[in-house]
Structure formats: structure tokens, C-alpha cells
ROVOPA-544243 format. One record per residue (C-alpha): residue in one letter; x, y, z. Coordinates in steps of 0.5 Angstrom, whole numbers, padded with zeros to 4 digits, always signed. Each point is the difference from the previous one (the first is absolute). Last residue first. Example, Ala and Ser with C-alpha at 12.3 -4.5 7.8 and 13.67 -1.06 7.14 Angstrom:
s+0027-0002+0014
a-0002-0007+0002
***
This chain:
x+0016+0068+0040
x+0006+0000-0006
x+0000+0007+0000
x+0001+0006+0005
x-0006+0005-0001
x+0002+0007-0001
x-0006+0005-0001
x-0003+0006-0003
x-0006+0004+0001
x-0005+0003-0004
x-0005+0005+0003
x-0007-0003+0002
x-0007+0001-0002
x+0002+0002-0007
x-0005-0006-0003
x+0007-0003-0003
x+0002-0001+0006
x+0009-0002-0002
x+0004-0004+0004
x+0008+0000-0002
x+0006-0005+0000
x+0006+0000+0001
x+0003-0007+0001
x+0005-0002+0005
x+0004-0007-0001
x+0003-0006+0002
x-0004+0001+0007
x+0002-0002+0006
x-0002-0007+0004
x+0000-0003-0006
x-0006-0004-0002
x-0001-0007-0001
x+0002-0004-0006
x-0004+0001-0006
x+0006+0000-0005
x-0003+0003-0006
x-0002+0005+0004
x+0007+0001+0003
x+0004-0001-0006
x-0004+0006-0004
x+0001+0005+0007
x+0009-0002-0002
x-0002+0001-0006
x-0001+0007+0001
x-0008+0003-0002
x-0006+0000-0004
x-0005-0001+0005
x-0007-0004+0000
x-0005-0001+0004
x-0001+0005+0005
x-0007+0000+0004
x-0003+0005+0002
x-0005-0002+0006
x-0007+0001+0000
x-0002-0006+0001
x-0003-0001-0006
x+0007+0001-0004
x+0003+0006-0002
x+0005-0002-0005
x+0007+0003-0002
x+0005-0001-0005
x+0007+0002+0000
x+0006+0003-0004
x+0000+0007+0002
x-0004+0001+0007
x-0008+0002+0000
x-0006-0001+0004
x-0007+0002-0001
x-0005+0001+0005
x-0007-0002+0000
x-0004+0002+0006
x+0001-0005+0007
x+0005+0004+0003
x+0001-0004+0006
x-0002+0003+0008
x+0006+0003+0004
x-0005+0006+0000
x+0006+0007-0002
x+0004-0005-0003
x-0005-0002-0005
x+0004-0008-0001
x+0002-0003-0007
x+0000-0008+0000
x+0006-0002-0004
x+0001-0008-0002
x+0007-0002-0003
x+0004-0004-0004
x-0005-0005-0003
x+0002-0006-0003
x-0004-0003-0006
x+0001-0007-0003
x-0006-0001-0005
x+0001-0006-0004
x-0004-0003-0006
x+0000-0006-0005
x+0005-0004+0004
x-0001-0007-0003
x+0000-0007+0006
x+0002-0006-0003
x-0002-0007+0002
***
């Protein structure tokens, strides 16, 4: 007995952000967009933004192919930026250590 791959979907996620209103501590359930040069984000429905793919060194490459546990520091910082596009909210910048 033999066994065909028709179709494989291997996905690894990098890292889920939730946006906190500083003011009430409460998470921003508007839509938001996130961007950083060479990276892919989806909102899910739990409201989290979800980092799915990165163009990067590597090193970063290697380590998502690896699937070994997460190092106790980063490899890399990505700067990335939040946008509302309803205006409520003034866009921010921020760092995120990756892999996480």
C-alpha cells in the first residue's frame, strides 16, 4: 500500500499581538492595520493580530523550518506600525522580539 500527498499546509506563526487602549486596559476590538516591510498579518477572530509570515536573515529561516523551542532571546527585533483606519487612534510604532 502506498500513500500520495495530494496537498500539504504547513503553517507557522510567529507571533499574536493584542492592542490594549492605554487609558481603560481594555483590548481594541476595532479593526486596526499592522504593517512592517516584508511580513504578512491577519486579524483572527479572537481579535489578536497574527504574524504570519516574515522575509528575513536565515538564521530567522532556519529556525521556522527547525520547529525547536523558542530561544530565551530573540534573534531579531521587527519594527512595525499600527494604524486605525477609522481615526480614533493615533498610529504607534513598536518593537517585537522574534521568534515568540
Amino acid at each position: 500500500m502506498s500513500f500520495v500527498t495530494v496537498e500539504s499546509d504547513v503553517r507557522r506563526i510567529w507571533a499574536a499581538v493584542r492592542f490594549v487602549d492605554a487609558s481603560s486596559a481594555r483590548a481594541i476590538d476595532t479593526p486596526l492595520t499592522v504593517t512592517a516591510p516584508g511580513t504578512r498579518w491577519q486579524r483572527n477572530r479572537a481579535g489578536l493580530y497574527v504574524l504570519l509570515q516574515r522575509d528575513g536573515p536565515p538564521a530567522l529561516a532556519a529556525h521556522e523550518a527547525a520547529f525547536d523551542p523558542v530561544p530565551a532571546t530573540p534573534a531579531a527585533t521587527l519594527a512595525a506600525t499600527v494604524l486605525d483606519p477609522a481615526g480614533r487612534r493615533l498610529p504607534r510604532r513598536f518593537a517585537l522580539g522574534l521568534p515568540r
